[in-house]
TIVO-632489 format. One record per residue (C-alpha): y, z, x; residue in one letter. Coordinates in steps of 0.25 Angstrom, whole numbers, padded with zeros to 4 digits, always signed. Layout:
BEGIN
YZXA
...
***
This chain:
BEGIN
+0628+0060+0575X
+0618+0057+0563X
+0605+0055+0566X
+0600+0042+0562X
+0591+0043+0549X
+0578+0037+0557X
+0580+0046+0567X
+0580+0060+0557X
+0567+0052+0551X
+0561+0052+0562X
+0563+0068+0564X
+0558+0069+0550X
+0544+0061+0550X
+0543+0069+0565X
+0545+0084+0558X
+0536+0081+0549X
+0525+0076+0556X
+0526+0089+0564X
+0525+0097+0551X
+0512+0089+0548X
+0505+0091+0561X
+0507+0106+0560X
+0501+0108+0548X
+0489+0099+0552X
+0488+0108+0565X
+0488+0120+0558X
+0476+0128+0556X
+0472+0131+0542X
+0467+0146+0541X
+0454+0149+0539X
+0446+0149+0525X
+0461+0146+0517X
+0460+0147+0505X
+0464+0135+0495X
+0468+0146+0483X
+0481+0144+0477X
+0492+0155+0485X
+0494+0169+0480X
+0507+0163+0474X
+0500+0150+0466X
+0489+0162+0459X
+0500+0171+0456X
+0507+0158+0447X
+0493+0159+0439X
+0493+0161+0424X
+0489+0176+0423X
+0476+0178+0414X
+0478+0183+0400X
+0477+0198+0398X
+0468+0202+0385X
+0474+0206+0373X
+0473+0221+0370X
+0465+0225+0357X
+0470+0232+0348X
+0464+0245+0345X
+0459+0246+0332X
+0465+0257+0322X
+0456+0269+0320X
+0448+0272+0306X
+0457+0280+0298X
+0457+0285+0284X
+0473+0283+0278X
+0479+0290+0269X
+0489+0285+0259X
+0497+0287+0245X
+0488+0278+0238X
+0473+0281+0244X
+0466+0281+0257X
+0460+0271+0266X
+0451+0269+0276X
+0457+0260+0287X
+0447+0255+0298X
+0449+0244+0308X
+0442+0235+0300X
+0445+0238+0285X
+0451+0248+0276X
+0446+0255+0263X
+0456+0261+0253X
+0453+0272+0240X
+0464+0275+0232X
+0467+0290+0228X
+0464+0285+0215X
+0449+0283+0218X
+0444+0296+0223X
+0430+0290+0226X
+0434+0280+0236X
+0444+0292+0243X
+0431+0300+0246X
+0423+0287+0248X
+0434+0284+0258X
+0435+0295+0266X
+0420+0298+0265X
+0417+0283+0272X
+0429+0284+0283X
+0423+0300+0286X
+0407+0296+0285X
+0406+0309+0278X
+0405+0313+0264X
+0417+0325+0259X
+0413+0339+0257X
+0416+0341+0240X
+0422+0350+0231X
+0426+0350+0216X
+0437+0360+0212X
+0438+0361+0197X
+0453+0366+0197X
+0458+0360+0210X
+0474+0367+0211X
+0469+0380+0203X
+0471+0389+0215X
+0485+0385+0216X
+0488+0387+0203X
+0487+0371+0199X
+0474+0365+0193X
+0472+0351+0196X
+0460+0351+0189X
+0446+0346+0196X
+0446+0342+0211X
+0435+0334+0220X
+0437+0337+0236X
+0432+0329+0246X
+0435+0333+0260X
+0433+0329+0273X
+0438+0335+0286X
+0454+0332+0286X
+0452+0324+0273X
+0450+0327+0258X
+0450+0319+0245X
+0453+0328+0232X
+0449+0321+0219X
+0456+0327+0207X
+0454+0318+0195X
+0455+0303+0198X
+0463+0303+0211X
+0461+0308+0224X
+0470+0314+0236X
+0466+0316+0250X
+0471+0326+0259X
+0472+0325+0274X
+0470+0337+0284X
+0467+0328+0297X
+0470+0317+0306X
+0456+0312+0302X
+0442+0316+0296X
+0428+0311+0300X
+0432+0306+0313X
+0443+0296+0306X
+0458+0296+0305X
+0466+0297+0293X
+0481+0293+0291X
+0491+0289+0282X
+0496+0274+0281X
+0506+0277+0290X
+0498+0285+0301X
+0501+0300+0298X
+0490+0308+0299X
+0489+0324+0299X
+0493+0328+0313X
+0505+0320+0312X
+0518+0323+0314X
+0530+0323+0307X
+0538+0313+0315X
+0525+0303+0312X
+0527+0307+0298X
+0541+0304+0295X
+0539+0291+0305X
+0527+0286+0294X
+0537+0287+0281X
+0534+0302+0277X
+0546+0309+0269X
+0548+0324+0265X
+0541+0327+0254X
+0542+0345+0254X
+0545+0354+0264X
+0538+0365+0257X
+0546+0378+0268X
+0559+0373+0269X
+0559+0370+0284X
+0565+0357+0283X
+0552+0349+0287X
+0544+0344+0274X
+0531+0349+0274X
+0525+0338+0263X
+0529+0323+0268X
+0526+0310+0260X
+0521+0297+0265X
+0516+0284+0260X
+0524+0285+0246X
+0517+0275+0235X
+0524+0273+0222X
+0517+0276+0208X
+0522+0268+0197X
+0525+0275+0186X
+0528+0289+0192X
+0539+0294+0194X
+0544+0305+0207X
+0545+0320+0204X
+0554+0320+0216X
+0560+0306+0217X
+0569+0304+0205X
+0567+0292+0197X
+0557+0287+0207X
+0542+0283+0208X
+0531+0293+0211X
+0524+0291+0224X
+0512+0294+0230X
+0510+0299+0244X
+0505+0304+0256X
+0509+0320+0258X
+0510+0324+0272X
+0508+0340+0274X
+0514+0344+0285X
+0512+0355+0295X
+0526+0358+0302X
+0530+0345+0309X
+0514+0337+0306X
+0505+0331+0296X
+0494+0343+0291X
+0489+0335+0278X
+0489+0322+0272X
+0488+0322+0258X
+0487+0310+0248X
+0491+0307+0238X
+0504+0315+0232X
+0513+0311+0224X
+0529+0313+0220X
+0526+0312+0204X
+0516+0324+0202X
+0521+0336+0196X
+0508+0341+0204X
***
């Protein structure tokens, strides 16, 4: 039979008034703590972790087809090959020391080819060669007075050739015949009004020569050229 509605009421308002005194009778613990649950923190925002900083790029002397510059974190200072003085005036601020000197009346002579008079200006791994209004700088290390030096592309001498061909070099002579070039160019610059001595109908270039040592980078020079006889 169905119990009449008043009567389940009743039992209702009865069960809950139990519940209630319960909860009154039980003790509360000692020193409880009126912090949010484990469960309400863990729903907290997490705090924002600090941005990593960049590490800045190391001083470095870069070499390139039309100069060189001097590339810090804060600034960069550029001499073409066309103004000798600012080469050696360059390399002698990134270094803090001054060149050791020589003049050669007949630079070339001694291999059979006279260039005519030469000033040399060397540091260790590096050296500027002025010989009339230009200069040319050779590279014989991965950096000189205690700073890097580079080309645009980040080859340096100690590189391989993997790196090398990676950066945009191409075969310029494999001078034994092995099937590896030994000479590589890089950085190629066009210079109106020349014309290629191995590129037919094309522009001269300048760029950076990469002497090689079996499979890595032994010199660095800058700048050559495709439109010299010499």
């Amino acid at each position: 039979m169905r119990a009449p509605s008043r009567l389940l009421s009743l039992v209702g308002v009865l069960g809950l008034s139990l519940a209630l005194a319960a909860c009154a009778s039980a003790p509360q613990a000692s020193g409880a703590s009126q912090s949010p649950s484990p469960a309400a923190s863990a729903d907290a925002a997490p705090s924002p972790s600090p941005t990593p900083t960049a590490e800045p790029e190391p001083d470095a002397i870069v070499v390139s087809s039309a100069g060189i510059a001097l590339e810090r974190a804060d600034e960069t200072e550029w001499a073409t090959y066309d103004d000798p003085d600012a080469v050696v005036q360059l390399v002698t601020g990134a270094t803090g020391s001054a060149p050791e000197y020589t003049h050669e009346e007949h630079w070339g002579a001694e291999t059979g080819y006279d260039f005519g008079p030469r000033d040399l200006y060397e540091w260790a791994g590096f050296s500027v060669s002025v010989n009339g209004e230009r200069a040319s700088v050779a590279v014989d290390a991965a950096a000189t007075g205690g700073i890097g030096i580079r080309t645009d592309a980040g080859v340096a001498v100690g590189s391989d050739r993997e790196v090398v061909v990676a950066a945009g070099a191409w075969d310029e002579w494999d001078s034994d015949g092995d099937g590896a070039a030994d000479y590589l160019g890089l950085d190629p610059l066009e210079v109106p009004g020349t014309t290629s001595l191995t590129r037919p109908d094309a522009v001269g270039i300048l760029y950076v020569l990469l002497v090689m040592d079996g499979d890595v980078v032994r010199q660095i020079q800058a700048p050559g050229n495709d439109f010299s006889d010499l």
